[in-house]
C-alpha positions as CSV (number, residue, x, y, z in Angstrom):
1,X,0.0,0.0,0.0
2,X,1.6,3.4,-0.7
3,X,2.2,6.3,2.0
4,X,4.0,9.4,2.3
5,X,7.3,9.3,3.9
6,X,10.7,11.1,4.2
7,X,12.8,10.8,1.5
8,X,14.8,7.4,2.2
9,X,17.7,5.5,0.0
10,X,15.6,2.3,0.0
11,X,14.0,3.5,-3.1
12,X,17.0,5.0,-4.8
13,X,16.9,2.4,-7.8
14,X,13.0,3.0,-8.0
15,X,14.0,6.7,-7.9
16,X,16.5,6.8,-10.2
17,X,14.7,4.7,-12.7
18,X,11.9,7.2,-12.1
19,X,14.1,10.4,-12.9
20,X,14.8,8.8,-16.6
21,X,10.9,8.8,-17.2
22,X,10.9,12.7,-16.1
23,X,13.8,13.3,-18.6
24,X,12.1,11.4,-21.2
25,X,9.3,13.3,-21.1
26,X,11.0,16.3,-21.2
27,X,10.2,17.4,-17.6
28,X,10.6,21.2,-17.0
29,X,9.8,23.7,-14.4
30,X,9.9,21.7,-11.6
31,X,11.4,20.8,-8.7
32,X,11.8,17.4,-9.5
33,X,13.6,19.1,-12.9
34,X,15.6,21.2,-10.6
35,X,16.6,18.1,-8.9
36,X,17.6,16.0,-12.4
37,X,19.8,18.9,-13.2
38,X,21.7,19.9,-10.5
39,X,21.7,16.2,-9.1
40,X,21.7,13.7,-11.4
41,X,25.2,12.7,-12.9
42,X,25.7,11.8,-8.6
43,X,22.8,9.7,-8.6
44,X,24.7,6.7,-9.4
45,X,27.1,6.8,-6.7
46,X,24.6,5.4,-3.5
47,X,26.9,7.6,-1.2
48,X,26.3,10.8,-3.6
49,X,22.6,9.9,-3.4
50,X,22.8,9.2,0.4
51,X,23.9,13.2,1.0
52,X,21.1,14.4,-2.0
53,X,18.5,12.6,0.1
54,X,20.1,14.2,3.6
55,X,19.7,17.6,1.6
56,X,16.4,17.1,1.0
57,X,15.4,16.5,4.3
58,X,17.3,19.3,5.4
59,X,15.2,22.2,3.4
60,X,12.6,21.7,5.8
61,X,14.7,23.3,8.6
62,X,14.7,26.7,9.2
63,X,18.3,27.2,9.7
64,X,19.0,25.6,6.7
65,X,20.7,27.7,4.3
66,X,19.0,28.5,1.2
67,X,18.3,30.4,-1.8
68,X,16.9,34.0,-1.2
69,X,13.6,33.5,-2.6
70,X,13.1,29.7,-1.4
71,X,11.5,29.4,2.0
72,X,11.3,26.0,4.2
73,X,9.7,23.0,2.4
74,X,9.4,19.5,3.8
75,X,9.6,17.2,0.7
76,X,7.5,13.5,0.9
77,X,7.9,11.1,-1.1
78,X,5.0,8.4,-2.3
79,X,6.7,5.1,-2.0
80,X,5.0,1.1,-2.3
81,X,7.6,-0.4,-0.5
82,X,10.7,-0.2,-2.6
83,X,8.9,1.2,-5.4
84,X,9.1,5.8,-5.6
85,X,5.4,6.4,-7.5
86,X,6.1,10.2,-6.8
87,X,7.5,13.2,-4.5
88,X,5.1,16.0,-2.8
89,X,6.5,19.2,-0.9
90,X,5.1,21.6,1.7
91,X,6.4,25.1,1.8
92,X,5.7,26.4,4.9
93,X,5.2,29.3,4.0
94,X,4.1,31.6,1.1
95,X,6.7,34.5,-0.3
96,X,5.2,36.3,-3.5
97,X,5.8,34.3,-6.2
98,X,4.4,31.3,-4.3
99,X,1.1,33.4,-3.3
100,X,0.4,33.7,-7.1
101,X,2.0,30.8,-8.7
102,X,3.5,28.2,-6.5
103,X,1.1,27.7,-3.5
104,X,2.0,25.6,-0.4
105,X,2.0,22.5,-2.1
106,X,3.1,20.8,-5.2
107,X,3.5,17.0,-6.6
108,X,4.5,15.0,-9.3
109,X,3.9,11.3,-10.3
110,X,6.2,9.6,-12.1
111,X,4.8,9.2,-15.8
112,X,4.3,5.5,-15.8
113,X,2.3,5.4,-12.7
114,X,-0.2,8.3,-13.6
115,X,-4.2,7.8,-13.4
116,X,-3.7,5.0,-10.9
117,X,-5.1,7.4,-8.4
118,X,-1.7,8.6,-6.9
119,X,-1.6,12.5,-7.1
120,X,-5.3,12.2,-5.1
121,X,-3.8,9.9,-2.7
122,X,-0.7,12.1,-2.4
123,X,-2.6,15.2,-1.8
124,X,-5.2,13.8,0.4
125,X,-2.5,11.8,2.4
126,X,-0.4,15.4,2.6
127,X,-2.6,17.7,4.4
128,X,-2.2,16.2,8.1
129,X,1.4,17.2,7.5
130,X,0.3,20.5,6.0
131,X,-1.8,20.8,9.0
132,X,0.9,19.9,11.6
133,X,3.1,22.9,10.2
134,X,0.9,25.0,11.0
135,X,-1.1,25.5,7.7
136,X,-4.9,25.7,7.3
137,X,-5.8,26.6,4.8
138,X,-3.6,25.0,1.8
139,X,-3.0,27.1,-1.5
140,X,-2.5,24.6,-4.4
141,X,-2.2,25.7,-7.7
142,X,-1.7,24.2,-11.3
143,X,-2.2,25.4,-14.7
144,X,-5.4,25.9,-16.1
145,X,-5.6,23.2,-18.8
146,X,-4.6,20.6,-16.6
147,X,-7.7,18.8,-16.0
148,X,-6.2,16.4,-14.2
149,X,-4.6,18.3,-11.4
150,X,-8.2,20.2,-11.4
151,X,-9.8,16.8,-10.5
152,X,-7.4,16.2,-7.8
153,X,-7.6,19.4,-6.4
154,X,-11.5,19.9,-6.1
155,X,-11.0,16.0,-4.9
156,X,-9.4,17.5,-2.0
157,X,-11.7,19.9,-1.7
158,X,-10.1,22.2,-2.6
159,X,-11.8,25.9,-3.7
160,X,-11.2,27.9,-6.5
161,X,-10.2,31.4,-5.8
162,X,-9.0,32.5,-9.3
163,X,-6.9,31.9,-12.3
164,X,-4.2,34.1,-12.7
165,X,-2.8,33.9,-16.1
166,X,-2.5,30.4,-16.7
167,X,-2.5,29.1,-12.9
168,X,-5.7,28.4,-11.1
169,X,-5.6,29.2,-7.4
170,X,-7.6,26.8,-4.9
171,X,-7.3,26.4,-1.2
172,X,-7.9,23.4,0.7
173,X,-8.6,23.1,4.3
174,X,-6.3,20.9,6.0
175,X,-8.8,20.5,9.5
């Protein structure tokens, strides 16, 4: 049965097998595109991936030093036992760009495994943790066309608010 958890190196081959389908598809504008570029020559190396993974966890501290315009974000990741289906991340908090266009949370599922009901699962699954930081409401955005996302927000239930160029803007309670 999937579940959230901290990133781990039990999945890394999963993971890494993962990161190949993103690249295939040409996966941009992302944080898990972020990742494959800064990150993934490393990959191979389990120690390389071992510190990546420490990293990861590591954003979600304050004291963590970061970007200017990045703020705290615990990253999840959707696992079935060995098997990485996806990654999901909570900012905790909102700076402008994320107000508009980012929101609190965003997720990917790896492209073989979408429509099997993950990104709902993910979402649904995320918002105790959401909750726990301290955030109630939830802003969750994605683009306009996708009607998928759409789904799995209002799934959520999840509000609209507005579009704002091509970004729709819901909030979902967390409580």
């Amino acid at each position: 049965m999937p579940e959230l958890v901290l990133p781990t190196t039990s999945v890394r081959e999963s993971f890494l097998e993962a990161m190949d389908e993103f690249v295939a598809e040409g996966a941009e504008f992302s944080q898990t595109a972020a990742w494959i570029e800064h990150n993934a020559p490393g990959w191979q190396d389990p120690d390389a991936f071992a510190v990546f993974v420490e990293a990861v966890k590591a954003d979600a501290l304050l004291e963590t030093p970061r970007l200017e315009w990045h703020v705290p974000c615990t990253t999840l990741w959707w696992v079935d036992g060995d098997d990485y289906l996806g990654r999901l991340a909570i900012r905790h908090e909102l700076n402008d760009f994320l107000l508009d266009v980012g929101g609190h949370i965003g997720y990917d599922v790896r492209p073989t495994r979408r429509r099997e009901g993950h990104a709902t699962a993910m979402l649904t699954k995320a918002l105790p943790w959401a909750l726990a930081l301290g955030i109630d409401p939830a802003l969750v955005t994605c683009d306009d066309d996708n009607v998928g996302s759409i789904r799995v927000i209002e799934a959520a239930g999840g509000v609209l608010e507005d579009v704002r160029g091509t970004k729709r803007r819901y909030w979902v309670p967390t409580s």
